[in-house]
C-alpha positions, 0 to 999 in steps of 0.5 A: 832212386834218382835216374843217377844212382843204381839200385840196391843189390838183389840176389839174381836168384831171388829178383822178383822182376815185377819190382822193376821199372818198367822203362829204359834201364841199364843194370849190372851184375856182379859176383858177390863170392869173389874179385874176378881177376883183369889185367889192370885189377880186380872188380866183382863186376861180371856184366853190364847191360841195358835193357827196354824190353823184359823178354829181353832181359829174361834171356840175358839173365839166363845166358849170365846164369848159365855161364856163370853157375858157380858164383853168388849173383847180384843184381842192381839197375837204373832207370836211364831213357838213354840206356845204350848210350849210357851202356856204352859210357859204363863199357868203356869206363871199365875197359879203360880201368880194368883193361878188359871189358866185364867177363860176361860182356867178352865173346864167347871162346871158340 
């Protein structure tokens, strides 16, 4: 795997984290049983993040389980040394398509 492209999709519920690289990465996660609904269009994407720690990482693949509970999760990554700045790049390309960012990366309603 090159810095540029994203792993294989893994189950969330099956992710054997020591299979990670132990760097700078960013990942998305998607929902494998449907196309969520945006204002500009449809994508099975649901978060995007980034990551340099895994206790970090932890608590935010908790965070998706938990709002998320229904669907079929998948999870893939990317080694980048750059990994906000990449974050950010991936965030604005998707508002910019779909008119919203991914579901899991919008606040919380109230």
């Amino acid at each position: 795997m090159t810095s540029k492209e994203f792993s294989p999709w893994f189950d969330l519920e099956q992710l054997d984290r020591t299979a990670l690289v132990s760097a700078a990465f960013v990942y998305q996660i998607k929902d494998a049983s449907q196309l969520l609904i945006y204002p500009s269009g449809r994508s099975a994407m649901l978060f995007y993040g980034e990551t340099t720690t895994g206790s970090a990482l932890d608590e935010t693949l908790r965070s998706i389980k938990n709002r998320f509970p229904a669907g079929q999760l998948r999870f893939r990554y990317r080694p980048d040394p750059h990994s906000i700045q990449s974050l950010g790049a991936l965030l604005r390309r998707f508002e910019k398509r779909f008119g919203a960012l991914p579901l899991g990366n919008q606040p919380l309603a109230d």
